[in-house]
TORLOLO-732806 format. One record per residue (C-alpha): residue in one letter; x, y, z. Coordinates in steps of 0.05 Angstrom, whole numbers, padded with zeros to 5 digits, always signed. Layout:
AXYZ;...
***
This chain:
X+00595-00240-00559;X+00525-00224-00592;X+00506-00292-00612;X+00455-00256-00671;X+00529-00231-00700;X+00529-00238-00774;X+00464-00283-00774;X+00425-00266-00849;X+00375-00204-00838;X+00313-00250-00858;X+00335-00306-00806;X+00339-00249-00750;X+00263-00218-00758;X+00244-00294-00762;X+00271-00301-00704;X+00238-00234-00671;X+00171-00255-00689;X+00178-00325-00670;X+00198-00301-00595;X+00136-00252-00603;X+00084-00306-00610;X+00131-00340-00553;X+00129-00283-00505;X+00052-00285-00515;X+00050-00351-00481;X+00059-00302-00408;X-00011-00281-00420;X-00078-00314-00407;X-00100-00373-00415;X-00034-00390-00412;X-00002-00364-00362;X+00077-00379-00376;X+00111-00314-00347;X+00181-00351-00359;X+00163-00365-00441;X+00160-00278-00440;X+00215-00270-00398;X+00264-00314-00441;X+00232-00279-00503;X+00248-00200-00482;X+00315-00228-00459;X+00330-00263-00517;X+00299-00206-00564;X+00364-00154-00539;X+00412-00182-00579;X+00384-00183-00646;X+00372-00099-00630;X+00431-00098-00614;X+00452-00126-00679;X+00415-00079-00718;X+00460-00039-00763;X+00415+00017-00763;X+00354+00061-00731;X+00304+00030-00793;X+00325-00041-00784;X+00326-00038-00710;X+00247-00006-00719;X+00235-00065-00769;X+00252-00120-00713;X+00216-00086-00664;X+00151-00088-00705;X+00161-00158-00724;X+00169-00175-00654;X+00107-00141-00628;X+00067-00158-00693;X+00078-00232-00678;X+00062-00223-00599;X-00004-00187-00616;X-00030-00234-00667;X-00033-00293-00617;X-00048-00256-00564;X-00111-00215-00597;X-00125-00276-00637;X-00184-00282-00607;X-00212-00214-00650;X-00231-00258-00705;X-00291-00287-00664;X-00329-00230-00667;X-00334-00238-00743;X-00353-00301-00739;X-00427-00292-00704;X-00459-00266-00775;X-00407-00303-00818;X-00441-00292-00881;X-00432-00213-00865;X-00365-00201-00830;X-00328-00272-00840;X-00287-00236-00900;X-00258-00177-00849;X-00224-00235-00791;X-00153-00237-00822;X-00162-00162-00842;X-00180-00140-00772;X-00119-00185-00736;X-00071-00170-00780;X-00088-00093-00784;X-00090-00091-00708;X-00029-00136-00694;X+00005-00084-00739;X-00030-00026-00727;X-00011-00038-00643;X+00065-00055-00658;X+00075+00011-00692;X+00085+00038-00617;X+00141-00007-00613;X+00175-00006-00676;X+00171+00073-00660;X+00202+00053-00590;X+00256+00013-00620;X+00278+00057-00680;X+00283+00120-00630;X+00326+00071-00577;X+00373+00047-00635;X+00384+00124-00657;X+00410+00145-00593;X+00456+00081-00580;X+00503+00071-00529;X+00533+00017-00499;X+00503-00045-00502;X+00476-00045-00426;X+00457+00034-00438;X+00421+00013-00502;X+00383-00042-00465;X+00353+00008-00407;X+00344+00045-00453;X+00298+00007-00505;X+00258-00009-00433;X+00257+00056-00417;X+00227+00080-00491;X+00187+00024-00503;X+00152+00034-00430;X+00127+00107-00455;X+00107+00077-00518;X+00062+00028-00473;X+00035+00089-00444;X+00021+00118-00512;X-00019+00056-00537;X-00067+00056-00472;X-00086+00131-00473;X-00085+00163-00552;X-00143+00155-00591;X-00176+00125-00538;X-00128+00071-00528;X-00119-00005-00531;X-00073-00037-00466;X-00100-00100-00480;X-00041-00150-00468;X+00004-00103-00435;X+00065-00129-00409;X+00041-00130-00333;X-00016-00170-00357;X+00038-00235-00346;X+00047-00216-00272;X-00040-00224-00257;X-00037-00290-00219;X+00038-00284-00188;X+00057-00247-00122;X+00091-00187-00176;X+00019-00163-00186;X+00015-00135-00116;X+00059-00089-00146;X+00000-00054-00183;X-00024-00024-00122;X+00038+00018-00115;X+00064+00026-00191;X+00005+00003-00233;X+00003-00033-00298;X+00049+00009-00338;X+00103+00019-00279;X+00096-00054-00265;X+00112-00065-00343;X+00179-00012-00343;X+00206-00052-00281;X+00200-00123-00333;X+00230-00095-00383;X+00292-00054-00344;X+00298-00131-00308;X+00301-00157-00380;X+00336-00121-00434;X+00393-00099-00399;X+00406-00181-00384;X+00401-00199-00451;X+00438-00143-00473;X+00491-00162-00416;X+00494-00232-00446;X+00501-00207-00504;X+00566-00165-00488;X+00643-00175-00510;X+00647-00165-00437;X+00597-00207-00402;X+00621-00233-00339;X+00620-00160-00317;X+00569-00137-00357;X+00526-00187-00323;X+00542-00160-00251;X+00490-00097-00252;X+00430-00134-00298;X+00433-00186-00250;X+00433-00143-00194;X+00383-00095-00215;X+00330-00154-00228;X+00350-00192-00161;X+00335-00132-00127;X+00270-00118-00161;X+00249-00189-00155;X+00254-00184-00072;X+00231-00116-00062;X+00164-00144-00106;X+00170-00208-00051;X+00163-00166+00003;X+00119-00122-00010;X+00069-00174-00027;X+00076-00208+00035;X+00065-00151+00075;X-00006-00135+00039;X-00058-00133+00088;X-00104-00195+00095;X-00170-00190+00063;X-00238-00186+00106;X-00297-00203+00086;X-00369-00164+00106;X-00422-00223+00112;X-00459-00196+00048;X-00468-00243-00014;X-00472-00231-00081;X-00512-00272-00131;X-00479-00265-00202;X-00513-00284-00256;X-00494-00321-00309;X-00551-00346-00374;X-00491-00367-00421;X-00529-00340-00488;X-00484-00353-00547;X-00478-00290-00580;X-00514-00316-00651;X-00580-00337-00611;X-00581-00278-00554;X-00629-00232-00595;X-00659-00287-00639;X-00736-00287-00618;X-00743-00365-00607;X-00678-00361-00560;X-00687-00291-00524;X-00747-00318-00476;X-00708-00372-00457;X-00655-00340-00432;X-00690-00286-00392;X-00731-00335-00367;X-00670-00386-00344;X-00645-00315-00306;X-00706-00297-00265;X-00702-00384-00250;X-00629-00364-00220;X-00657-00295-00193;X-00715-00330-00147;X-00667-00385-00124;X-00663-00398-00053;X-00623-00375+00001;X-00638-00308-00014;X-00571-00261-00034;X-00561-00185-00007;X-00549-00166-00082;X-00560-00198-00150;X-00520-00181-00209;X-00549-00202-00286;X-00503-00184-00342;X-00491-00130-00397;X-00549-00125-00443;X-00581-00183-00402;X-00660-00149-00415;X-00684-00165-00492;X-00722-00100-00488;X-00703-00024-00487;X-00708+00003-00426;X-00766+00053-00448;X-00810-00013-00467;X-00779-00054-00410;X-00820-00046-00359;X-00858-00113-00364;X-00789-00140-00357;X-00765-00106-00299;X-00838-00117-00260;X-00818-00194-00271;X-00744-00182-00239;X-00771-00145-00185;X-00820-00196-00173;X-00771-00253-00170;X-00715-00218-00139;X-00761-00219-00076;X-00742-00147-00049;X-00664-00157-00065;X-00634-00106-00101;X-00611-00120-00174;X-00560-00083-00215;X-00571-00104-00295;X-00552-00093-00355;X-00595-00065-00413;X-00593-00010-00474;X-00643+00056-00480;X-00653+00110-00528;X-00660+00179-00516;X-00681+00207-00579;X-00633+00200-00632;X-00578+00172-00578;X-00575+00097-00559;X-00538+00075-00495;X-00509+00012-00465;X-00533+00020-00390;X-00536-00012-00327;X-00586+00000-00284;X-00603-00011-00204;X-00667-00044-00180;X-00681-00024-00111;X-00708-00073-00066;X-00780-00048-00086;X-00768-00063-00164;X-00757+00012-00180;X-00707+00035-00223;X-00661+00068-00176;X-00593+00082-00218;X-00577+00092-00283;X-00505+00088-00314;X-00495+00094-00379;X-00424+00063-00418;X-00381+00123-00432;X-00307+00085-00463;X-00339+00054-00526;X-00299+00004-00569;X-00287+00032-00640;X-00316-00008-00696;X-00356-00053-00639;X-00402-00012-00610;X-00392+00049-00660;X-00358+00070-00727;X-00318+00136-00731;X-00363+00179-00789;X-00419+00123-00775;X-00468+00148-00826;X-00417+00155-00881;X-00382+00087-00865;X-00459+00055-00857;X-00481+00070-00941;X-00417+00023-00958;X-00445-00033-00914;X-00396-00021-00847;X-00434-00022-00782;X-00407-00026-00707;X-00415-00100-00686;X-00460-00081-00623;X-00491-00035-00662;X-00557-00028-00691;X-00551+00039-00729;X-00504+00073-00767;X-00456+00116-00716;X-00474+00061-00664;X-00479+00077-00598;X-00471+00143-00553;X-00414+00154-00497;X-00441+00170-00432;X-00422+00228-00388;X-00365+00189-00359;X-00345+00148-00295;X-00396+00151-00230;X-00414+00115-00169;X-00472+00086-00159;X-00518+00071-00096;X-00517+00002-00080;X-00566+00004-00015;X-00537-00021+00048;X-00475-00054+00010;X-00443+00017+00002;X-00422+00047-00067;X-00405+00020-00134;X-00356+00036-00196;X-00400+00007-00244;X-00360-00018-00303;X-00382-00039-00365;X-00352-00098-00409;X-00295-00070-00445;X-00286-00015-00394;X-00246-00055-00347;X-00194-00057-00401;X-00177+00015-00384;X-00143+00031-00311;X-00154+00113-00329;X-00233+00093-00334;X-00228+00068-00256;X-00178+00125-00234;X-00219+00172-00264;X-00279+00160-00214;X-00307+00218-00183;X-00304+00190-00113;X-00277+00115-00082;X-00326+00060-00085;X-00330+00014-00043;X-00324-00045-00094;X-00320-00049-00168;X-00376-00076-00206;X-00374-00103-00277;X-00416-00128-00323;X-00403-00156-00389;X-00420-00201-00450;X-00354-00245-00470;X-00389-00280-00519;X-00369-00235-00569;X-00291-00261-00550;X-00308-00331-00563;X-00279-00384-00519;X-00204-00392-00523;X-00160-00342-00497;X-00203-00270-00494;X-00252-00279-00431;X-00196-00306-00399;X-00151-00247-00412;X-00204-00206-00396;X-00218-00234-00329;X-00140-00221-00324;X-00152-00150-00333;X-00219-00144-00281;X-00162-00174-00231;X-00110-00119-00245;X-00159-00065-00233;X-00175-00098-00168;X-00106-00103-00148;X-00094-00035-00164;X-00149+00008-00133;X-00151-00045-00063;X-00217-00060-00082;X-00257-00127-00103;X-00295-00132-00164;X-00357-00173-00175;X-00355-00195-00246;X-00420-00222-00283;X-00409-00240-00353;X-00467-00270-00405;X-00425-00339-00430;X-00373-00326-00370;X-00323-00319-00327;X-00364-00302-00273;X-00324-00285-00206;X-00322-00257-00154;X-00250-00219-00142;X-00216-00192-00080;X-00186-00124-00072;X-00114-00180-00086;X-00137-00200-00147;X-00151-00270-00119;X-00212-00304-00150;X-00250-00329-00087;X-00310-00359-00130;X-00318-00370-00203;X-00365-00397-00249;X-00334-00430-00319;X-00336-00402-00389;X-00395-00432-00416;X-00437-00456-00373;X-00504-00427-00347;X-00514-00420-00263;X-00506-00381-00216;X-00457-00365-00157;X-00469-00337-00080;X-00404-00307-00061;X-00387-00271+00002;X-00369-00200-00008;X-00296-00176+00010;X-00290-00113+00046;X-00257-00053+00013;X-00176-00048+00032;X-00145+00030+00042;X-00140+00063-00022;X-00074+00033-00050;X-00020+00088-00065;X-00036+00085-00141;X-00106+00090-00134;X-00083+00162-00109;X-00029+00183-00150;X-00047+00152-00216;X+00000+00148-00277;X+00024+00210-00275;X+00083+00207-00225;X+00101+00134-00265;X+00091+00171-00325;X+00143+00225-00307;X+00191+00185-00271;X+00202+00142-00336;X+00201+00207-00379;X+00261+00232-00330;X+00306+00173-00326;X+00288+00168-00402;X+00322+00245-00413;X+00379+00232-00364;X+00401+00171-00399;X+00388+00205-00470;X+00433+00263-00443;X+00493+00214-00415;X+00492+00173-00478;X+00505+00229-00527;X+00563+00244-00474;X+00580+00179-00484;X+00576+00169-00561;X+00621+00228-00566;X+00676+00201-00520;X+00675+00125-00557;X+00657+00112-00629;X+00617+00055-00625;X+00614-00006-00672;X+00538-00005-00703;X+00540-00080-00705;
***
């Protein structure tokens, strides 16, 4: 019996957002995959009590409003760097966002709920239609997969699964292991009901086992990698008493004895432009001592400003040049940036009006003797189509970033989540150096081998991992996922209107 039967409509999408900010406790820093779990499982029968298509929508926003507003909490630091300026937007930009994301799944649930079914049909599904709406919020309008259901798997042995199904796969088989268990529970019928849910998740659950026990060991290639870390709170990293301090503490960590293969400074980690930078980069070059150094720094090129990386050959000369191409909206540019700059509005990153340019898109760069990397840049990482979308295989993934704009509770951490899922999924490691941190170095399994803590300033010499076989996904993408979800989607659509006109079904 649905144990949400005849419960008041108020108490119910209480209830839905309460096991929202529960199922948020699966993420980073956190951690507690079994608090989302329970939460999806226990979220099937109150849509299953839902009379109709609207009310079913309303619980599934509710739900996914209260799961992105503590898991994106942390948007409100951001805001809080110029107070006096952007203080006032904070609860504006969480709850806007919070809402703004769960609109995929109250879309997800109000299109489930139309179709119906039986209870167990209805629960596959709301997996199966929620998991394209997942795939919806990561690619239109440039997309936001932040805090994606797979994102609970990162330091489990499920996440090997990225390598064969990626992130949104990985997040279709939690929820097809989830709502058709609650929904079973749910059931007039549940000692049967229960036989296939149970099954179905059992067998997912050792199939995921096994394959990540048969993922090849890791090797490691003798090279190390210094990654740099200054820890410059954001509200003093431009300030001019601050900003020669912190250079200066980097080129201390940059000179540091034994000497590295390969030194890595962070996003924006040159107070200069490039085109007046070259003081600067003589003093890297000088204290990097003939070691190659990949940085971070921004340019102009006439009108256009860029957030780049650059490479330092071992002779201090600007070898590579990447410039950020996924910019985040409203951070490092406004949509109609002119027009929204005479009303005050201005990217946070930003230092003009329209902010900053997209570059040409994803590239490789030469890394000397240490092969080729995917350079990524901050908020990049975020995005598994950025990496996929790489016009060659690296042979390690390198990002740079400043989290100090995501304060110091749960977004670096959920971040670093993300850098760990794109090494999992391409078979690659990642070296990771971040302004306040988390510095690490990652293996192509997503296993942190060295780290240094958010906030605090050092350094760390970690071996380099050798690159693994490109992974299955890395080749096929989310395409085949995408269309094998779409499929089983249609065929269920087309057996449940079978179904609905065999049986009338009860809407409660």
């Amino acid at each position: 019996m649905n144990p949400a039967q005849g419960w008041p409509y108020w108490l119910r999408l209480l209830l839905a957002a309460s096991l929202g900010i529960v199922a948020a406790c699966g993420l980073a820093p956190l951690g507690f995959w079994p608090a989302a779990l329970v939460a999806l499982i226990l979220l099937a029968p109150l849509y299953l009590n839902s009379e109709t298509s609207r009310r079913a929508a309303l619980l599934g926003w509710v739900f996914a409003t209260g799961y992105f507003a503590h898991a994106l909490n942390w948007i409100i630091e951001p805001f809080m760097v110029d107070a006096e300026r952007h203080a006032w937007m904070a609860p504006f930009a969480l709850i806007f966002l919070s809402g703004g994301l769960a609109l995929f799944w109250a879309l997800a649930f109000g299109v489930a709920k139309r179709i119906g079914g039986s209870p167990i049909l209805q629960g596959i599904l709301l997996a199966l239609t929620l998991s394209l709406a997942e795939f919806a919020r990561g690619y239109i309008l440039t997309g936001f997969p932040w805090a994606g259901i797979a994102q609970i798997w990162v330091d489990t042995p499920f996440a090997q699964l990225l390598s064969l199904i990626g992130p949104y796969g990985l997040g279709a088989l939690t929820l097809i292991a989830t709502f058709p268990l609650g929904a079973a529970i749910s059931s007039d019928r549940t000692p049967r009901g229960l036989g296939m849910p149970i099954f179905v998740a059992a067998g997912c659950t050792v199939l995921a086992l096994a394959y990540a026990a048969n993922r090849p060991s890791v090797e490691y290639t003798s090279r190390i990698v210094r990654l740099i870390q200054p820890n410059a709170p954001q509200h003093q990293k431009w300030d001019p008493e601050y900003a020669p301090l912190f250079f200066a503490r980097q080129l201390e960590f940059t000179v540091a004895e034994p000497r590295p293969d390969l030194i890595v400074w962070p996003e924006t980690s040159v107070p200069a432009w490039l085109g007046s930078a070259q003081p600067y980069l003589s003093a890297i070059g000088e204290a990097a001592q003939g070691t190659p150094v990949f940085l971070g720094i921004q340019r102009a090129d006439g009108q256009q400003i860029y957030n780049s990386m650059i490479y330092l050959n071992g002779d201090g000369q600007q070898a590579g040049l990447y410039d950020k191409h996924h910019l985040a909206p409203f951070g490092e540019y406004v949509p109609f940036g002119e027009l929204m700059a005479r009303i005050g509005i201005h990217g946070m990153a930003a230092t003009t009006g329209s902010g900053f340019s997209a570059g040409r898109g994803a590239s490789l760069m030469d890394a000397g003797g240490l092969g080729k990397a995917l350079p990524l840049i901050c908020y990049e990482a975020v995005f598994t189509q950025d990496v996929l979308s790489a016009p060659g295989r690296a042979d390690f993934l390198l990002q740079i970033t400043n989290d100090a704009w995501f304060g110091t509770r749960s977004g670096p951490y959920q971040h670093l989540a993300q850098a760990q899922m794109r090494a999992i999924e391409q078979g690659l490691p990642m070296l990771r150096s971040a302004n306040t941190g988390v510095s690490a170095m990652i293996d192509p399994l997503g296993r942190i081998t060295d780290a240094l803590a958010l906030g605090q300033a050092g350094f760390i010499d970690a071996e380099l991992p050798q690159p693994q076989a490109a992974t299955i996904y890395s080749r096929i993408g989310d395409k085949p996922v995408f269309f094998v979800i779409l499929a089983a989607w249609a065929l269920l659509w087309r057996h449940t209107r079978r179904f609905n006109r065999q049986i009338p079904i009860d809407p409660t």
